[in-house]
C-alpha positions in Angstrom: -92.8 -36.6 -134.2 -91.7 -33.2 -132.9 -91.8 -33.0 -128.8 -93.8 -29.7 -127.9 -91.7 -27.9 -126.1 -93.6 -25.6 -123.1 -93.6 -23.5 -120.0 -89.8 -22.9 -120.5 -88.1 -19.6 -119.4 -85.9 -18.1 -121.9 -82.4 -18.1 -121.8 -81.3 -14.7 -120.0 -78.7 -13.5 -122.4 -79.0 -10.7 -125.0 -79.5 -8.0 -122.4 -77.3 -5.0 -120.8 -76.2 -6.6 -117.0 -75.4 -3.6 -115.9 -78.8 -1.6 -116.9 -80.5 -4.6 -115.0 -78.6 -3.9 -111.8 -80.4 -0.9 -110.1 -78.0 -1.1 -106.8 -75.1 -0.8 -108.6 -76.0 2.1 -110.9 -77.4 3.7 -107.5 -74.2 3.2 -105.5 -71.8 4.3 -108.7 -73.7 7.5 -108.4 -74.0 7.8 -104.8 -70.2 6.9 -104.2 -68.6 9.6 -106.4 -68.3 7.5 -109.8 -71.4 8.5 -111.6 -68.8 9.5 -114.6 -68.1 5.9 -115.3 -71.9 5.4 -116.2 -71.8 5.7 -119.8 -68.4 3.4 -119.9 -70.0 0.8 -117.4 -73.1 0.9 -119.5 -70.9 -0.4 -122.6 -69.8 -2.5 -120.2 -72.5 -4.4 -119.3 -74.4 -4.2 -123.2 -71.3 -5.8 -124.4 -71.5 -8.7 -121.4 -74.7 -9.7 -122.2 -73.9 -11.1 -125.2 -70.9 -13.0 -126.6 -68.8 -13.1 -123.8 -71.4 -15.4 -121.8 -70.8 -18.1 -124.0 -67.5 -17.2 -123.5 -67.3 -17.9 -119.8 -68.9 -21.6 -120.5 -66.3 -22.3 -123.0 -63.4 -21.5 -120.8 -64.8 -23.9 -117.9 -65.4 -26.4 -119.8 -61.8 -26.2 -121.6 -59.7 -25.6 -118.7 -55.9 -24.2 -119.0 -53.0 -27.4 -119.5 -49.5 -27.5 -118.6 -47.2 -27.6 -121.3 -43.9 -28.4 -119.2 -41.4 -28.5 -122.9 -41.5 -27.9 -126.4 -41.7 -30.1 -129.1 -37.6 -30.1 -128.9 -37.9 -31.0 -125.3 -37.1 -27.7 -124.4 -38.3 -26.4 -121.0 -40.8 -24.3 -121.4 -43.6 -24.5 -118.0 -46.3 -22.1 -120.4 -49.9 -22.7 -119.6 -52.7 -23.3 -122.6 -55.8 -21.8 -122.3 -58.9 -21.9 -124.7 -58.9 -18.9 -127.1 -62.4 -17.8 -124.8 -60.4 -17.9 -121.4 -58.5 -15.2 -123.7 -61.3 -13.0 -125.0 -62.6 -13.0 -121.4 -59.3 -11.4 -120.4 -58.8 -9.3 -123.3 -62.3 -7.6 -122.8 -61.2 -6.7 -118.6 -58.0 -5.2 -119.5 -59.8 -3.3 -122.8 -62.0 -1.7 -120.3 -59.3 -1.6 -117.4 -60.7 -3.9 -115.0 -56.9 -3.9 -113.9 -56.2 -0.8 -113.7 -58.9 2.3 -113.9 -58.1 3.6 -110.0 -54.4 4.1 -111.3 -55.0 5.3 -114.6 -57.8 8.2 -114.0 -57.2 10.9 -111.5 -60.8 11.8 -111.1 -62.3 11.1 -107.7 -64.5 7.3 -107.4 -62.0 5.7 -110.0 -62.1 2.7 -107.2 -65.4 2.5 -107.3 -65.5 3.0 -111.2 -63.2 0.3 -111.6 -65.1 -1.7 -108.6 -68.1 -1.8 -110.5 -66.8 -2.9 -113.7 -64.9 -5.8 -112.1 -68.1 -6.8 -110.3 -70.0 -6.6 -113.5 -67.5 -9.1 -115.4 -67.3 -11.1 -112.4 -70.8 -12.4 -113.1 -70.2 -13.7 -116.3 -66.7 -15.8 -115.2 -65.1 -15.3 -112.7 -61.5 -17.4 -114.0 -59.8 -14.0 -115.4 -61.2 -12.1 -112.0 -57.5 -13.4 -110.4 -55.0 -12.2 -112.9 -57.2 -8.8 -113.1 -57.1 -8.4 -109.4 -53.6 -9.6 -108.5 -51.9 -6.8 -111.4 -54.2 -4.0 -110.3 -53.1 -4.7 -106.6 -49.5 -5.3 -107.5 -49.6 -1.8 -108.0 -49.6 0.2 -104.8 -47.2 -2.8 -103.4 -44.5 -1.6 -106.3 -44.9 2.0 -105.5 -42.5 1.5 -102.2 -39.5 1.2 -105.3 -40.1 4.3 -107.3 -37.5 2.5 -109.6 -39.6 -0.7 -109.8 -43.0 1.0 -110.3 -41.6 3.2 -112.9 -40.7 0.4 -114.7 -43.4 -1.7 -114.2 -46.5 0.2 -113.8 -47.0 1.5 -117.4 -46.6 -2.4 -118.6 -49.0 -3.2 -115.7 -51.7 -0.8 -116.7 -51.6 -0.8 -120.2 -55.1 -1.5 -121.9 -53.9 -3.8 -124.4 -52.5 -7.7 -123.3 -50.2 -7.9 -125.6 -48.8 -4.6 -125.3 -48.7 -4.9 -120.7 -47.8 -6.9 -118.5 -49.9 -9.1 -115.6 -48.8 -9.9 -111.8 -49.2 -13.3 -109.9 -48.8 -13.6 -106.9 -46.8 -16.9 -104.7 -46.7 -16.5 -101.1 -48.3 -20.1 -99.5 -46.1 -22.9 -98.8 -46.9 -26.7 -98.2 -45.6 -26.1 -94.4 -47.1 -22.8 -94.0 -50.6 -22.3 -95.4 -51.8 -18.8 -94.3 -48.8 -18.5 -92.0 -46.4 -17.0 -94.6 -43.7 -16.7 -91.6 -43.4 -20.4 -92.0 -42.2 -19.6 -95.0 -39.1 -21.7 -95.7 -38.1 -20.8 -99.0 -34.5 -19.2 -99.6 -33.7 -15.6 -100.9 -29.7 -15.5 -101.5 -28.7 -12.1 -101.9 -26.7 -11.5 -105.3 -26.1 -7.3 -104.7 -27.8 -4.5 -105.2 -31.3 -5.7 -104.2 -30.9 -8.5 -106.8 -31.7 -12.3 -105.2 -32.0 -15.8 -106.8 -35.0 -17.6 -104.7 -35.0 -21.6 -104.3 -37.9 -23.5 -102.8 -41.3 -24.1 -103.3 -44.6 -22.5 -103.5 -47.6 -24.5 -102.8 -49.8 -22.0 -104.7 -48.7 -19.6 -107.2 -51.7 -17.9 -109.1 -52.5 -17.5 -112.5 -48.4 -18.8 -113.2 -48.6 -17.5 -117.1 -48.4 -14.1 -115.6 -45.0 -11.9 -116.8 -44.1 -11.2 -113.2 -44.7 -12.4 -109.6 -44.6 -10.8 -106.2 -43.2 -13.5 -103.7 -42.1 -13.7 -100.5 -38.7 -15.3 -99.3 -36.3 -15.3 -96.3 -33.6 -13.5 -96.9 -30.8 -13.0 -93.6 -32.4 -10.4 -92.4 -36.0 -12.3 -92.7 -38.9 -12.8 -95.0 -39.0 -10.6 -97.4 -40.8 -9.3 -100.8 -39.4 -10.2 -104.4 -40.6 -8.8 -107.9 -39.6 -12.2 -109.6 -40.3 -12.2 -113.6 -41.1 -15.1 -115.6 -38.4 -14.7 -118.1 -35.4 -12.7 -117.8 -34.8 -9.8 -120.1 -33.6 -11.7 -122.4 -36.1 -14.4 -123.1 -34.0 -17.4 -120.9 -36.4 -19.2 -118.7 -36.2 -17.4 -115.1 -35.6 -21.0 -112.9 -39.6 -20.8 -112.4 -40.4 -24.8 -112.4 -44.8 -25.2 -112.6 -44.6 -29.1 -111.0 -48.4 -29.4 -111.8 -51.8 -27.2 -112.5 -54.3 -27.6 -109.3 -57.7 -29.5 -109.7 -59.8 -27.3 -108.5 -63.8 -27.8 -107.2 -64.4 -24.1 -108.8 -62.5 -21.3 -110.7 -61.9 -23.5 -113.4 -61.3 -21.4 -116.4 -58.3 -20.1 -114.4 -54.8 -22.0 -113.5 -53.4 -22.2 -110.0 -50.2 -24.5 -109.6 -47.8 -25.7 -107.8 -44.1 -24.2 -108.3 -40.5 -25.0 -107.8 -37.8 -21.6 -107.6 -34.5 -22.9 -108.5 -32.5 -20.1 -109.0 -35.3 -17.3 -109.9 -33.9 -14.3 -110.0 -35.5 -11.5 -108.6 -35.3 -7.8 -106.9 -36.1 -6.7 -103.4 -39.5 -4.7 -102.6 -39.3 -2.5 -99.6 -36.9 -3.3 -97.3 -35.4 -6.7 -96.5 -37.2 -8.5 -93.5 -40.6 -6.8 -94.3 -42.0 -8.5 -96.4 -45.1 -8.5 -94.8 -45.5 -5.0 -94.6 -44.6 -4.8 -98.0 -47.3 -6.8 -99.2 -49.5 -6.1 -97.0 -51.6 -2.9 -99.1 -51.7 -5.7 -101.9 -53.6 -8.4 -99.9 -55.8 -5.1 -98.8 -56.4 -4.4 -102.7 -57.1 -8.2 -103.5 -59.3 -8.9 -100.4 -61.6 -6.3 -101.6 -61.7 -7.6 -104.8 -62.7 -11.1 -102.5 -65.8 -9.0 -101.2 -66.8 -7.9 -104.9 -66.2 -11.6 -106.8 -68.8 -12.8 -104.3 -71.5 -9.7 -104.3 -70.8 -10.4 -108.3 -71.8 -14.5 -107.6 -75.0 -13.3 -105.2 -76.3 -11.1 -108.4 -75.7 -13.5 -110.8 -77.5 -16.2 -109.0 -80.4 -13.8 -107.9 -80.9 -12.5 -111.9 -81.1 -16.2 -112.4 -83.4 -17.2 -110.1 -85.6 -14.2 -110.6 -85.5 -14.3 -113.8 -86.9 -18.4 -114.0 -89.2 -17.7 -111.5 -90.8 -15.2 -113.5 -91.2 -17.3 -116.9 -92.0 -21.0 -114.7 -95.5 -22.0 -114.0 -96.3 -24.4 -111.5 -99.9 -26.0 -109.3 -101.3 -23.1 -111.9 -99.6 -19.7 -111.4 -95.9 -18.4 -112.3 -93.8 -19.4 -109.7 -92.9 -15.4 -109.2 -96.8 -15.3 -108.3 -96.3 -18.2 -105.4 -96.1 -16.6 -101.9 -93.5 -19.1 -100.9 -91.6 -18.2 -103.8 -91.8 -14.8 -103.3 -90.5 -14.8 -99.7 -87.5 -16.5 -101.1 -86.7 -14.2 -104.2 -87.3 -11.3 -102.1 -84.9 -12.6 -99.1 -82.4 -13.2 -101.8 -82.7 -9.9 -102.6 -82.3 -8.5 -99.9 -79.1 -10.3 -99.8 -77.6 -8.6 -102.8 -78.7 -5.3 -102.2 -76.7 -5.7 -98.7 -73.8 -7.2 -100.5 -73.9 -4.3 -103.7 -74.1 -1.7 -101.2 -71.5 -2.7 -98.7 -69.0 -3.3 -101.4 -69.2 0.0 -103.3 -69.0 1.5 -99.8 -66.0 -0.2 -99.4 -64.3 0.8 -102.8 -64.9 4.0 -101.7 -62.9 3.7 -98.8 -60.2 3.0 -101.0 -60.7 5.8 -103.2 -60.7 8.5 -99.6 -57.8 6.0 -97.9 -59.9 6.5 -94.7 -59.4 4.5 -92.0 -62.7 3.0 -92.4 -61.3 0.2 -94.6 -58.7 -1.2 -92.5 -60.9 -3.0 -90.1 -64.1 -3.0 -92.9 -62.4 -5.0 -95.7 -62.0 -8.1 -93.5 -65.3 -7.6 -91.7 -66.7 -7.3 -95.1 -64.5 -10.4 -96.9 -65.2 -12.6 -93.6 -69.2 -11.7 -94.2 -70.2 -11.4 -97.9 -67.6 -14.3 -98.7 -69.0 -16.3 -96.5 -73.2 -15.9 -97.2 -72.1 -16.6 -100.8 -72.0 -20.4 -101.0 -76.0 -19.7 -99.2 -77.2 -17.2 -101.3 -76.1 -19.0 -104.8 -77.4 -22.3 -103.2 -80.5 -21.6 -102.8 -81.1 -19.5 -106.5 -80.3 -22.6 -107.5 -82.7 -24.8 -106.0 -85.0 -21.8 -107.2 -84.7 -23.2 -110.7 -85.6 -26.9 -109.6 -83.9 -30.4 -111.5 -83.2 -27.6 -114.1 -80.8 -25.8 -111.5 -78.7 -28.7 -110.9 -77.9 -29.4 -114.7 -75.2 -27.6 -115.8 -76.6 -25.8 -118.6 -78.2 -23.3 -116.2 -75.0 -22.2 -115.5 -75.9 -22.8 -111.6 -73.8 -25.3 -110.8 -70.7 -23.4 -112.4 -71.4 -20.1 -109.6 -71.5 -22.9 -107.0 -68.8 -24.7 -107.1 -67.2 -20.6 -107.5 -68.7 -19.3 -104.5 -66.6 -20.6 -101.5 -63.6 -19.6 -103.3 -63.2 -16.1 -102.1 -64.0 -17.1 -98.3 -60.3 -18.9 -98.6 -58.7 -16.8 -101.1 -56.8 -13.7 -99.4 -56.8 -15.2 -96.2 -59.8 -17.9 -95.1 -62.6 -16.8 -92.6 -60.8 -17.3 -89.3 -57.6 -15.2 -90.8 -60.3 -12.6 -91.6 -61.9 -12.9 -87.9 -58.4 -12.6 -86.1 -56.4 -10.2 -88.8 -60.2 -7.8 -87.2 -59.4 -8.1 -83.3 -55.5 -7.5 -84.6 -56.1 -4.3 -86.1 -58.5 -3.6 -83.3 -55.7 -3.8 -80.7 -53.3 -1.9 -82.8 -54.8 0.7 -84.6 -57.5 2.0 -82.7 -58.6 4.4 -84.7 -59.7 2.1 -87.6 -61.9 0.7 -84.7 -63.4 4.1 -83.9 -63.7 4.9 -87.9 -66.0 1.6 -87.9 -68.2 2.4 -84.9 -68.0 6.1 -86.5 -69.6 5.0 -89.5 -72.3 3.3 -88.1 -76.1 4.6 -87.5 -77.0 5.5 -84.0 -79.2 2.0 -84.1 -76.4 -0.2 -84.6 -73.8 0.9 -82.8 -75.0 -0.7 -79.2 -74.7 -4.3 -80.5 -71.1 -3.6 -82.1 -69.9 -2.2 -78.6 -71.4 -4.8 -76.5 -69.6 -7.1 -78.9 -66.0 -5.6 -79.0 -66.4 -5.2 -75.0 -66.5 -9.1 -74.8 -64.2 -9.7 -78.2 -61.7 -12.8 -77.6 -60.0 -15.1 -80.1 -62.6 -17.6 -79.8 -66.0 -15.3 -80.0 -64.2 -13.3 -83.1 -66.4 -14.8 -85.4 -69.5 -13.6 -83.5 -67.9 -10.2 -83.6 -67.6 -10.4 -87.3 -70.6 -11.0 -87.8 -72.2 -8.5 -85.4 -70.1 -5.8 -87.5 -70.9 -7.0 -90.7 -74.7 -7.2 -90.2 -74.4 -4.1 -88.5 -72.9 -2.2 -91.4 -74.9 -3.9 -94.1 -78.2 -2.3 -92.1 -77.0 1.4 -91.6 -75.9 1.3 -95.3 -79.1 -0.2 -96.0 -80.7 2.3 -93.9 -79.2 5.3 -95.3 -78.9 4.2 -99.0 -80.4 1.2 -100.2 -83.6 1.0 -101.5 -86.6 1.7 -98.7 -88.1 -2.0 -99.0 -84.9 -3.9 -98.7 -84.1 -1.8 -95.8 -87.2 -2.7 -94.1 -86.3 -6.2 -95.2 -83.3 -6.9 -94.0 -84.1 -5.1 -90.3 -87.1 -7.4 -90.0 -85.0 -10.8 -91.2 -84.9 -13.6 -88.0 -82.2 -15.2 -87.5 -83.8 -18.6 -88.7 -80.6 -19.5 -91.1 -82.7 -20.1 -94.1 -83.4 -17.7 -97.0 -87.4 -17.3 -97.3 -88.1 -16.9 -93.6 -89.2 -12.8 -94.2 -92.3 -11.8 -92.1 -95.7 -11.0 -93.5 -96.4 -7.4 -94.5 -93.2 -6.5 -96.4 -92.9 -5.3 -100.3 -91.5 -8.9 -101.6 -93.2 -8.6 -105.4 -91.5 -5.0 -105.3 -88.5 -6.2 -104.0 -88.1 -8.4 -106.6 -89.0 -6.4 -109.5 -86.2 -3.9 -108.8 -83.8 -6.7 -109.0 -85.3 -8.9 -112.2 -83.5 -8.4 -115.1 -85.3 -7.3 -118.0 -84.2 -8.5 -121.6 
């Protein structure tokens, strides 16, 4: 006898992610990219279908290491399930990796910021090797002879036609202290090096071509090292073993042995740092998008159950409670949408607004992520702890960028660090800020040591959020996020606010 099947919401698929996400249409309007509309439109159409199965597939599939060939050959590639490759295929078509370096027109960050955010809520496993080539860019372009060589193959639209950049800078000794580095650069003339050592993480390691850094006599430096050399031979790149990761899944981080890479200097020998340094800038905003891309998915999710789930008699959209909840979470990815397209803008002007706004930004979006996808899920119930909701998948995703780039107390001090030495990115901050908030950031910085820097953060980042808010974001949400109380839980709003119309703005429609 057939069970009869009721009050179940219907899968949300089969609709345009992008059309359903008012904040971001607003803010690629409002931050100079409203050109992109029609191609992030596409976008988002073509997202809502296929390609979500897609993102399922690749986690449950995850890459393998194929050390040799049949022969016994040594060959360290990575297999990956044909979707893993659709998925990739689709962000380099519409040039997720590369749209602020291909188009001249002003907003191309914030073009290309949108897009990236938009895939990133259908998987985020090809949002690494999409973010590390489009920031290996402005890194190359300190070699004019590098980046004319590279940059064409690293902007292409076509995979198989390009070329994509890892990155391998953490050692076992080291962690975020890449000066610990111990790995050996050995000069071999003419800016040419073979590296030996290790490399406790290399990212994405099927990528053609790796930035790393090395000491080389006059210090730790920056190499452009390529898997293979030009001539096919294996490049002494050894992948010991693929990580087991709690998230991120789809994609494959290892571990790797150097013996003998070859590679060629970047910048000058000894700054290495400072050579790298405008990648990590480029790759931590991509941080503070990958999780504003987690908070929407999560909130579409949960709004979207909510508003198909009856329960004690009325939808749960309909339950006060409920509401206060949705609406909070809301508010949470409006601040996060905002903030981030802000941001990419920054990055479009090169103002000095994003020195010190990136890591207030990565330190405080990263960081509400785990909160904000957490309690979607619980929105959905039992239901939202099975995987088939998909729920569990953005969970185990969303701490990821709070370590990625640099973890939260990196982010914290790399803020006072830029404070003392480049005042001006300090002033750009306050600068930037409404009247309002600018007391609580100066009484902050006034008292700002190591260990009250993640209070400062905060302060800033909550701070910004609300004058963007304020000045852009829609009315209600402003209101919203003012009148929040700092009770730590999502669904502590005060009485009198718009929550049903909050929500609305942000339920996806199919």
């Amino acid at each position: 006898m057939a069970v009869r099947v009721t009050n179940q919401p219907p899968p949300l698929r089969d609709y345009n992610l992008v059309a359903a996400n008012r904040p971001l249409l607003e803010g690629l309007h409002r931050e100079g990219a409203g050109w992109a509309e029609e191609a992030l439109l596409a976008l988002g159409d073509e997202l809502g279908g296929e390609p979500l199965e897609w993102g399922r597939l690749a986690n449950e599939h995850p890459p393998v290491l194929r050390t040799h060939d049949r022969y016994g050959e040594r060959i360290d590639d990575v297999e990956f399930h044909p979707a893993w490759h659709s998925l990739l295929e689709l962000g380099v078509r519409h040039g997720v990796h590369a749209t602020s370096w291909r188009d001249p027109r002003p907003g191309a960050h914030v073009a290309r910021a949108a897009a990236f955010m938009a895939l990133g809520q259908v998987e985020a496993g090809v949002g690494c090797p999409l973010s590390m080539t489009h920031a290996a860019v402005p890194a190359l372009r300190v070699e004019p002879a590098l980046a004319a060589e590279w940059e064409p193959l690293l902007t292409s639209l076509t995979v198989s036609d390009g070329a994509l950049c890892g990155m391998a800078m953490t050692e076992r000794q080291g962690g975020s202290d890449v000066r610990a580095n111990e790995t050996e650069a050995r000069p071999a003339g003419d800016g040419e090096a073979t590296l030996h050592g290790h490399k406790w993480f290399c990212s994405a390691p099927m990528c053609n071509v790796f930035l790393m850094l090395a000491q080389a006599p006059a210090g730790l430096s920056c190499y452009l090292v390529p898997r293979r050399l030009p001539d096919g031979a294996h490049n002494g790149i050894y992948i010991e073993r693929l990580k087991d990761k709690l998230g991120n899944r789809s994609n494959a981080s290892s571990e790797i042995r150097l013996d003998g890479a070859w590679g060629r200097l970047v910048g000058e020998e000894g700054r290495g740092v400072a050579t790298i340094i405008e990648m990590v800038m480029h790759t931590r905003l991509d941080c503070v998008l990958g999780s504003t891309s987690l908070i929407r998915e999560a909130v579409a999710q949960a709004a979207h159950h909510c508003a198909h789930r009856a329960a004690f008699g009325k939808l749960l959209i309909d339950q006060p409670l409920m509401q206060n909840v949705l609406a909070d979470l809301c508010v949470e990815s409006e601040a996060a949408t905002v903030g981030a397209l802000r941001l990419a803008r920054a990055f479009d002007e090169r103002d000095e607004l994003r020195r010190v706004a990136t890591a207030v930004l990565k330190y405080w979006v990263c960081k509400r992520a785990p909160a904000a996808v957490g309690e979607a899920l619980e929105s959905l119930g039992g239901n939202g702890f099975v995987e088939e909701s998909g729920l569990p998948r953005l969970f185990r995703e969303s701490p990821l960028n709070a370590i990625w780039e640099g973890s939260s107390n990196v982010q914290c001090l790399d803020v006072l660090r830029a404070l003392r030495r480049e005042p001006a990115a300090g002033e750009a901050f306050v600068a930037e800020l409404e009247a309002r908030d600018r007391p609580a950031v100066e009484r902050a910085l006034a008292g700002a040591g190591e260990g009250a820097a993640r209070r400062l953060v905060e302060t800033m980042a909550v701070a910004l959020q609300g004058t963007l808010l304020d000045r852009h974001g829609d009315p209600g949400a402003a209101e919203a996020f003012r009148a929040r109380e700092r009770f730590g839980a999502f669904g502590t709003l005060p009485d009198g606010l718009p929550l049903r119309a909050l929500i609305e703005r942000h339920q996806p429609q199919l």
